[in-house]
NUVOTOR-704802 format. One line per 3 residues: number of its first residue (from 1); their letters; for each residue x, y, z of C-alpha. Coordinates in nm, 3 decimals, always signed. Example, Ala and Ser with C-alpha at 12.3 -4.5 7.8 and 13.67 -1.06 7.14 Angstrom:
<nodes>
1) AS) +1.230,-0.450,+0.780  +1.367,-0.106,+0.714
</nodes>
This chain:
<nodes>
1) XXX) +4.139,+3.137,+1.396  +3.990,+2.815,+1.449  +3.786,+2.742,+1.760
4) XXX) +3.707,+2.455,+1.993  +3.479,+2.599,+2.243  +3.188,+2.751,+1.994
7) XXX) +2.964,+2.632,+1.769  +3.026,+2.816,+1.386  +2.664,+2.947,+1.494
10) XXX) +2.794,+3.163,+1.758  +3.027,+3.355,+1.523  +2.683,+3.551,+1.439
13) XXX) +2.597,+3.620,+1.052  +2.220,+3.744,+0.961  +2.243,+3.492,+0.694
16) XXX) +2.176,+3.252,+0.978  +1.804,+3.378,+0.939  +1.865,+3.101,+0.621
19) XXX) +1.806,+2.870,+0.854  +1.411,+2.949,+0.991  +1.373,+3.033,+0.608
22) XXX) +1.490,+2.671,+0.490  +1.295,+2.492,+0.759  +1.002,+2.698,+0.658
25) XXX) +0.985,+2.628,+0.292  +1.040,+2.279,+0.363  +0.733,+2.293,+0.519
28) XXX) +0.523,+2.420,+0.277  +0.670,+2.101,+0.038  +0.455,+1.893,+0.211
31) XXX) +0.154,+2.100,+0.197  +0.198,+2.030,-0.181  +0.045,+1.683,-0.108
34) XXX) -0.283,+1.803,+0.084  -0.326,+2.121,-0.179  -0.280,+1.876,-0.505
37) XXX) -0.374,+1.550,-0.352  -0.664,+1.616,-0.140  -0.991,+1.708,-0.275
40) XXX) -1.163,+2.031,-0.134  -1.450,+2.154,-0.267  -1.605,+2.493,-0.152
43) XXX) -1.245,+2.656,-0.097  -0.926,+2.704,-0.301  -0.706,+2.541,-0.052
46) XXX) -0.725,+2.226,+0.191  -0.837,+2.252,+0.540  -0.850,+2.097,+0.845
49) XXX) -1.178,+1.893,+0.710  -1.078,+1.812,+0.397  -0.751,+1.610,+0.560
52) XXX) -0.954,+1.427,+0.798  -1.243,+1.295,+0.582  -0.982,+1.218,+0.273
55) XXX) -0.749,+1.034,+0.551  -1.098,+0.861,+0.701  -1.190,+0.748,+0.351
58) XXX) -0.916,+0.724,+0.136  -0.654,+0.424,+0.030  -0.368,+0.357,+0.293
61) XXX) -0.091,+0.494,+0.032  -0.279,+0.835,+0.100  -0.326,+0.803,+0.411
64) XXX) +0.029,+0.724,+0.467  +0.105,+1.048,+0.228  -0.112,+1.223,+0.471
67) XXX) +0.043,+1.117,+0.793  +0.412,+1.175,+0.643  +0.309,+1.574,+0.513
70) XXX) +0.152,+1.571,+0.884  +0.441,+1.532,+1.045  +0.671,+1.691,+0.810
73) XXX) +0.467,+2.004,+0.852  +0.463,+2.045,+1.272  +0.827,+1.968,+1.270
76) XXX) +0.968,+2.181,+1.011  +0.722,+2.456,+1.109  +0.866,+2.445,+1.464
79) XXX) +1.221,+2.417,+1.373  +1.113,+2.778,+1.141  +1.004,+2.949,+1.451
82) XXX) +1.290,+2.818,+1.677  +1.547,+2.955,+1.469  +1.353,+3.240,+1.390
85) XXX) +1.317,+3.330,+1.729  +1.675,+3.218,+1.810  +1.791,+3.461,+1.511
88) XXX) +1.620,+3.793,+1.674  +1.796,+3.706,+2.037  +2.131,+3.629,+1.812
91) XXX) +2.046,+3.934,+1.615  +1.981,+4.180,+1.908  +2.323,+4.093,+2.103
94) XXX) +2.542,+4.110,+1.793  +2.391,+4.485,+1.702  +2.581,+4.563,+2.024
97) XXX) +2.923,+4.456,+1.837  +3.165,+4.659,+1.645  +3.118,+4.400,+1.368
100) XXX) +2.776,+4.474,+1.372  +2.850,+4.827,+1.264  +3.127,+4.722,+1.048
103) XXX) +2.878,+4.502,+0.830  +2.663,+4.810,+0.821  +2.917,+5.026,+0.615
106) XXX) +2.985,+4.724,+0.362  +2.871,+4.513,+0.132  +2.744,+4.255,+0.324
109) XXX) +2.471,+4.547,+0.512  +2.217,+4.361,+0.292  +2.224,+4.042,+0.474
112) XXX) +2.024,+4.197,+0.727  +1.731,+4.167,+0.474  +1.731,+3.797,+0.602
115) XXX) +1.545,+3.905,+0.869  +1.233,+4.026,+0.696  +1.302,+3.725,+0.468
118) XXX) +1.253,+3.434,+0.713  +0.979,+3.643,+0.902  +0.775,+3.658,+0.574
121) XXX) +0.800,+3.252,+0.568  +0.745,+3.234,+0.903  +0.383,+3.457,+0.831
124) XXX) +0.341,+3.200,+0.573  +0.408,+2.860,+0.740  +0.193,+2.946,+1.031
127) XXX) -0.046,+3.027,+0.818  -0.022,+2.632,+0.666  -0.050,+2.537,+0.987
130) XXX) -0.314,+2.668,+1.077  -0.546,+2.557,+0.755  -0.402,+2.172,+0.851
133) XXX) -0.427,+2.121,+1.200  -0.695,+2.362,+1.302  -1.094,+2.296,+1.272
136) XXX) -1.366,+2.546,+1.175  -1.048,+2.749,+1.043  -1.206,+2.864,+0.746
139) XXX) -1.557,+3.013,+0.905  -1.313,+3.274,+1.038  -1.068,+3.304,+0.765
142) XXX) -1.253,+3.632,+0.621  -1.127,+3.824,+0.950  -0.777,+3.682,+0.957
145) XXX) -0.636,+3.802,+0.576  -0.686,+4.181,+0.696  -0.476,+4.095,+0.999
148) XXX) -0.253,+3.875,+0.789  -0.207,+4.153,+0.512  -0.094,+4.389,+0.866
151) XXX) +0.164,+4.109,+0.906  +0.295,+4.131,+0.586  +0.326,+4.518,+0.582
154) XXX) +0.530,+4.559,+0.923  +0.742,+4.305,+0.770  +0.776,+4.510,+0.413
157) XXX) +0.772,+4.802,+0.592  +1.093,+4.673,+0.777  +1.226,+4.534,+0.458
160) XXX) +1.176,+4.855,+0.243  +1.386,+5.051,+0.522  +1.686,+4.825,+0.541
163) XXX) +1.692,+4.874,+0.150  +1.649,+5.248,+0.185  +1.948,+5.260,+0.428
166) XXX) +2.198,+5.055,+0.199  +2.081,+5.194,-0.135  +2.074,+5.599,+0.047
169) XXX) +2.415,+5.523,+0.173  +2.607,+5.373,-0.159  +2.377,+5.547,-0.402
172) XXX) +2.413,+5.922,-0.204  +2.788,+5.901,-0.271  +3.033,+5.713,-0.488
175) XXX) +3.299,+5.489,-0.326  +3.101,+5.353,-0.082  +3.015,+5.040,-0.244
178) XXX) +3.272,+4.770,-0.314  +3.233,+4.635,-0.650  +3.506,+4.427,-0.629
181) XXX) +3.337,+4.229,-0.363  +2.980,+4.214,-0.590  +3.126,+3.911,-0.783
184) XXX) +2.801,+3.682,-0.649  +2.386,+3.713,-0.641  +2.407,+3.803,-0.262
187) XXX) +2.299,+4.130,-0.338  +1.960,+3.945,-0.469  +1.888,+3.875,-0.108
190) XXX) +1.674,+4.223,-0.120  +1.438,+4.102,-0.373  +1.432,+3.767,-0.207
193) XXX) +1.263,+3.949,+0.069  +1.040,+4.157,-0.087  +0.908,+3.892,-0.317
196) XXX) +0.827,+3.688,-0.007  +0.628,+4.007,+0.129  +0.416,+4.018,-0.222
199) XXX) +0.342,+3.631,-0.235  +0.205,+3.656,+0.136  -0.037,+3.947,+0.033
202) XXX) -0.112,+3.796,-0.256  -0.298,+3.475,-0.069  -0.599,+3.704,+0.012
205) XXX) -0.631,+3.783,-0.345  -0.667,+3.402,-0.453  -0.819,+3.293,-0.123
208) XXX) -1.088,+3.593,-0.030  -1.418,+3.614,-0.126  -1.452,+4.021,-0.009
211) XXX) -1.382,+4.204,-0.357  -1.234,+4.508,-0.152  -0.994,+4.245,+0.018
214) XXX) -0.919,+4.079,-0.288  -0.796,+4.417,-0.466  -0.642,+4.591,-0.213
217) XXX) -0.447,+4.226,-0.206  -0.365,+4.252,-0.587  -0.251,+4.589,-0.580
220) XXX) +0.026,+4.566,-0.232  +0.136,+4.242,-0.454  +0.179,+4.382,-0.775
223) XXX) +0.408,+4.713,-0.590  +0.614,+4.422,-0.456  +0.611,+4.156,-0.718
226) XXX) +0.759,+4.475,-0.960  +0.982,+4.634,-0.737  +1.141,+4.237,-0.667
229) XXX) +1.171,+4.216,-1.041  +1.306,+4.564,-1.100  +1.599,+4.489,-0.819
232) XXX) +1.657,+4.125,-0.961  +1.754,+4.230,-1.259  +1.958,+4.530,-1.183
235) XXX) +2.157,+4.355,-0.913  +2.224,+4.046,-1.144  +2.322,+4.226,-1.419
238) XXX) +2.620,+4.414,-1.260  +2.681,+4.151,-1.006  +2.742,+3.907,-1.367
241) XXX) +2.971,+4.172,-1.526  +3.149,+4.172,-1.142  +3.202,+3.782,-1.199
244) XXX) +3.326,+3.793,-1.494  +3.605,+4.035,-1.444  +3.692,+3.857,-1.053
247) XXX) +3.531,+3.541,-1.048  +3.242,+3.427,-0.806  +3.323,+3.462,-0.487
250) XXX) +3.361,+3.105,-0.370  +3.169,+3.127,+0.020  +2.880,+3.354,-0.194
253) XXX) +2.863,+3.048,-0.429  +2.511,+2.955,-0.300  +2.372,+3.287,-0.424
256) XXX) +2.411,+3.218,-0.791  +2.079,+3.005,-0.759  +1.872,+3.252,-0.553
259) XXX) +1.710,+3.347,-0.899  +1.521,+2.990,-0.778  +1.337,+3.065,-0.548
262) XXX) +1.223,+3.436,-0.640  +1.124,+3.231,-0.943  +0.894,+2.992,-0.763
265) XXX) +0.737,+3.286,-0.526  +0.661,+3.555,-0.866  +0.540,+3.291,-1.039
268) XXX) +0.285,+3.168,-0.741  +0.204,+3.524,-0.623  +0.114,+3.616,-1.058
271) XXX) -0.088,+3.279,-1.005  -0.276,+3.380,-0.690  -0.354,+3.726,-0.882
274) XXX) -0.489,+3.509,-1.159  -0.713,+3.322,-0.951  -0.875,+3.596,-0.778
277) XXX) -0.902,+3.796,-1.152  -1.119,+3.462,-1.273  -1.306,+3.401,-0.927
280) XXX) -1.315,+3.788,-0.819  -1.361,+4.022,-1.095  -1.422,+3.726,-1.427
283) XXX) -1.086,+3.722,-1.559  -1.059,+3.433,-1.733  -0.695,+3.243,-1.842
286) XXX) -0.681,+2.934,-1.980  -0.505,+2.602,-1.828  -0.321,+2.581,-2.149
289) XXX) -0.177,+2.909,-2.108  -0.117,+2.852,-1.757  +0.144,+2.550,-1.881
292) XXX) +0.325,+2.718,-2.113  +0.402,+2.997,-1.819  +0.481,+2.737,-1.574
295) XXX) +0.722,+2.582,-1.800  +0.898,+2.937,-1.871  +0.963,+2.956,-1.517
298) XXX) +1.069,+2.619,-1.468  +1.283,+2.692,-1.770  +1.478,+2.989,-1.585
301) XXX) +1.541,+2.776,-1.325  +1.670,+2.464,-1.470  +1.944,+2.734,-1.647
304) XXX) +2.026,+2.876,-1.285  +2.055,+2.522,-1.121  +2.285,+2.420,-1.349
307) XXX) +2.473,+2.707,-1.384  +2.491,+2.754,-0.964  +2.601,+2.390,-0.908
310) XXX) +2.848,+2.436,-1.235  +3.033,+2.718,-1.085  +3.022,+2.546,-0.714
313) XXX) +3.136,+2.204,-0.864  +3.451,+2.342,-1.021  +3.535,+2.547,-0.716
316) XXX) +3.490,+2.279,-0.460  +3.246,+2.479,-0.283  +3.046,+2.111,-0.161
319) XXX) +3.397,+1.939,-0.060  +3.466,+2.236,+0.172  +3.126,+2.353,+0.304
322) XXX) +2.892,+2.082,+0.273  +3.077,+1.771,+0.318  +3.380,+1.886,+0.426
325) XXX) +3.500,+2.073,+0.766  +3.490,+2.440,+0.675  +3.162,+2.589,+0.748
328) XXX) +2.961,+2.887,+0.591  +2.603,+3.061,+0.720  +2.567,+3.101,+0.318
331) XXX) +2.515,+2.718,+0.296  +2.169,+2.731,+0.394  +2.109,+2.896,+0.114
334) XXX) +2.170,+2.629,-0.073  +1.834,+2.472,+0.081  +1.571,+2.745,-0.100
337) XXX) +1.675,+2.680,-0.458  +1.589,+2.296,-0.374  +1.270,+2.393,-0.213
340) XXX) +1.100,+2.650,-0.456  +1.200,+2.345,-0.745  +1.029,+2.119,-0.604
343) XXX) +0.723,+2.333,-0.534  +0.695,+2.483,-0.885  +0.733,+2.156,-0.966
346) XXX) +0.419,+2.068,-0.832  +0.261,+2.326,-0.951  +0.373,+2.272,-1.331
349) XXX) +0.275,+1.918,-1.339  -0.088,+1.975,-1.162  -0.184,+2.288,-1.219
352) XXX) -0.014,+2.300,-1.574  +0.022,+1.958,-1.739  -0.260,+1.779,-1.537
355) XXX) -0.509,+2.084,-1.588  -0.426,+2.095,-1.934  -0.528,+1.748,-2.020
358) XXX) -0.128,+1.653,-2.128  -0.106,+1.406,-1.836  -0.349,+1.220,-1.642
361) XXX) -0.313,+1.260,-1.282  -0.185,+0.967,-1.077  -0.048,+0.843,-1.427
364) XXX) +0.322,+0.667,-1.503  +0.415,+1.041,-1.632  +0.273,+1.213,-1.330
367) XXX) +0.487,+0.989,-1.094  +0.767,+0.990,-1.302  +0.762,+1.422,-1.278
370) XXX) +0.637,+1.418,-0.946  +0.955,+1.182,-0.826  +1.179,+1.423,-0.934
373) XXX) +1.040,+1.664,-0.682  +0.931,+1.389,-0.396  +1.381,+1.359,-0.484
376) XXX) +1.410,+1.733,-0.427  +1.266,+1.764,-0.126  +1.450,+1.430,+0.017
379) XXX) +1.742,+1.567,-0.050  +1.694,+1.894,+0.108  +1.582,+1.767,+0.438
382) XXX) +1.931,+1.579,+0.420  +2.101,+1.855,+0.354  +1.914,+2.092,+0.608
385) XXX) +1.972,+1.794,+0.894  +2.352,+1.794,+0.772  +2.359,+2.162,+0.798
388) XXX) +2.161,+2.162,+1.098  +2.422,+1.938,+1.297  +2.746,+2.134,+1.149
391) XXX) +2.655,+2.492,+1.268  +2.424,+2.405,+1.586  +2.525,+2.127,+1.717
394) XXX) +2.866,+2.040,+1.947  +3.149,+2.271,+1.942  +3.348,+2.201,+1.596
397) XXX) +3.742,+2.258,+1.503  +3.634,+2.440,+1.198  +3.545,+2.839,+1.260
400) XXX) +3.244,+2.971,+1.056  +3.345,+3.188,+0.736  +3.082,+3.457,+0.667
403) XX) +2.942,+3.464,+0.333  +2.969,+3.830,+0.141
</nodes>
């Protein structure tokens, strides 16, 4: 029934957790410009000092670069924790509902692992923040990757037991799962989460100079990196033979590019590990090798992309829920696959075709690549301000339609 006294945000979904989670990787797009544009010797990452003395000394274009990520990084960072926060007060009222316990016998029990999701990119964002705006940072940064790595557990830990609940309850006895309603990747959302858990413990590994925090890093990462992998490709594979025999599920159109962004966060936690191998314990991989697997990734998503906006085109999924009056909570998800592009974008052209010698940096090629994600991320902050206004902002005629 359609409503003209609430927002589509007050008809509660967990999905709405999207919405911290977009705002957060948005963020972290414009860290892309201090961590591949900014010089900083002595650490892996830019800091606090490294901004100031390249926006002291540097040409105005970077220094305009610098003051855009600036700003781009305090707001979207603070719209991540607002929503975050406004998700757990949202969340905590609607576990007093009976649809509350009706989502927990169904399908859809799974988008609860938004939670753990958004909080892991929350851990992470702050974390941004707190190399680029605060001085001295990283004379103390030794002491805060144990208590980051505790961050990241509670939040696995909480992520690893709403998995254990849906997979002990559909997997203890048959008919319990609906696998006429598993015609879409929202059943991905799991490994979504747990990915983000094993990227976050895998910054110590690249980032810490203790070899005991640097392993201990390496091996939580690797338990999460394979059991995100393992559930990927389990719940894609029947969730595809589910498609074809019902068709994707039009409001769960979003999901068929979720492969995206787990993509973007294996491929930069398996990086991470490879740093702290080489630095750490003298692993050494070479930037040529380094290309080719940053083009295999981007390769996997380029196929999902297309085939996501494919299936949404021909259903009118962007007419309806994007430009159109109907609203969904699973529209935010269309902001991640745009995000992790355009940061394994990045990271392919500097890390891969830059370090490799096949471009040179600041080149025609390089801006010609790095437009294509500088067009990403425009588009995404359009698309998170036009989501932004449909579900939070005045009362609309059109009532929210959960995604499953």
């Amino acid at each position: 029934m359609t409503t003209l006294t609430k927002r589509p945000a007050d008809s509660y979904s967990p999905l709405y957790f999207l919405a911290s989670l977009g705002a957060g990787g948005l963020s972290v797009t414009f860290f892309m410009v201090f961590f591949f544009w900014v010089p900083h010797p002595g650490q892996p990452v830019p800091i606090f000092e490294d901004i100031w003395a390249a926006f002291t000394t540097g040409a105005l274009p970077l220094q305009a670069a610098i003051v855009i990520a600036w700003i781009g990084i305090a707001v979207l960072a603070f719209l991540n924790v607002k929503y975050l926060l406004w998700n757990f007060s949202a969340l905590a009222a609607f576990k007093k509902t009976e649809a509350y316990t009706a989502l927990r016998n169904s399908n859809a029990e799974t988008t609860l692992l938004a939670g753990p999701l958004a909080a892991a990119m929350t851990i992470n964002a702050m974390f941004v923040v707190g190399m680029v705006f605060v001085p001295k940072l990283w004379t103390v940064v030794e002491y805060l990757f144990p208590l980051a790595m505790v961050a990241f557990g509670v939040v696995g830990i909480w992520a690893l037991r709403l998995i254990g609940d849906f997979l002990g309850r559909v997997l203890a006895k048959g008919g319990l799962f609906d696998v006429t309603a598993h015609n879409s990747f929202a059943q991905l959302l799991p490994a979504f989460a747990i990915s983000m858990v094993g990227v976050g413990f895998a910054a110590p590994a690249a980032m810490s100079t203790t070899p005991a925090t640097v392993a201990t890093a390496m091996v939580i990462s690797t338990f999460f990196a394979v059991a995100a992998v393992i559930y990927t490709l389990l719940a894609a594979a029947t969730a595809f033979t589910s498609m074809l025999h019902y068709g994707t599920h039009k409001e769960a159109g979003p999901t068929l590019m979720v492969i995206v962004p787990i993509v973007t966060i294996l491929s930069i936690l398996f990086m991470r590990q490879g740093h702290g191998l080489h630095v750490t314990f003298d692993v050494h991989a070479s930037d040529g090798e380094t290309m080719i697997f940053l083009a295999r990734m981007l390769s996997i998503q380029v196929i999902f992309l297309a085939l996501g906006l494919l299936v949404m085109r021909r259903q009118g999924y962007f007419s309806d829920f994007v430009l159109g009056p109907k609203t969904s909570p699973g529209s935010y998800a269309l902001v991640c696959p745009g995000v992790a592009f355009t940061v394994l974008m990045h990271f392919f052209i500097n890390k891969g075709l830059v370090a490799s010698g096949a471009i040179d940096k600041f080149g025609v090629m390089f801006w010609i690549l790095t437009g294509i994600a500088i067009a990403s991320q425009v588009l995404m902050i359009a698309l998170v301000m036009r989501l932004n206004r449909q579900h939070f902002g005045k009362p609309a005629t059109a009532e929210a339609v959960p995604a499953e």
